[in-house]
N, C-alpha and C positions, 0 to 999 in steps of 0.2 A: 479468489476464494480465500476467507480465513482459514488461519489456523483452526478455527472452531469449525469450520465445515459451514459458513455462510455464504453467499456469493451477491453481489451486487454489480447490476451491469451499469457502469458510470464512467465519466472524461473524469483526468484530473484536473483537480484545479489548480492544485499548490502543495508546496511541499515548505514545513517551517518547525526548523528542531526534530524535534521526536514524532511530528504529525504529520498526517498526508489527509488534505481536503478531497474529496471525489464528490463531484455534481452528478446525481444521478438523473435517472430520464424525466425527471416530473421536476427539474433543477433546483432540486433540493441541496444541499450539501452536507455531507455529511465526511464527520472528521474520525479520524481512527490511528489507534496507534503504529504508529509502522513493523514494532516488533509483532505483531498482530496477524501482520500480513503472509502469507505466505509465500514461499520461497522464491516461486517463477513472478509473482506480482511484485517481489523487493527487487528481483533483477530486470523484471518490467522498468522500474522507476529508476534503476542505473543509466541502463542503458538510453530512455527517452524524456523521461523528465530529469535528467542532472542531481540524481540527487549519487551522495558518496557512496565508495562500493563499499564502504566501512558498514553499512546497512545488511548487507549480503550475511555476512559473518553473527551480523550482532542480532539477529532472530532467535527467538525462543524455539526449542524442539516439536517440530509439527508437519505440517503438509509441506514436499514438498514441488 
C-alpha cells in the first residue's frame, strides 16, 4: 500500500537509487518512488530484496 492509500498486487523487479520497479499481474511494470511506499513495504524490500535500511528512516509521514 502507498502512502496515498493505493495498493498494487505485484513481484518486484528491481530496486535502482530512489526507485523500486514492481511487475504487476498483467507484467506490466511499473516504477514508484520508494519514499512513496509505505512503511511495512520499505521493510518488505530490506529485508528481501536488499535494499539499505537507510530506506526505513528516510519515508515521508504516512501509513505505516
Amino acid at each position: 500500500m502507498s502512502r496515498k492509500g493505493g495498493t498494487l498486487e505485484a513481484q518486484l523487479g528491481g530496486i535502482q537509487g530512489e526507485m523500486v520497479t514492481l511487475i504487476g499481474k498483467d507484467s506490466k511494470q511499473v516504477k514508484l518512488k520508494i519514499d512513496d511506499l509505505s512503511l511495512a513495504d520499505r521493510q518488505h524490500l530490506v529485508e528481501f530484496g536488499g535494499a539499505p535500511e537507510t530506506i526505513i528512516a528516510g519515508g515521508k509521514p504516512g501509513l505505516v
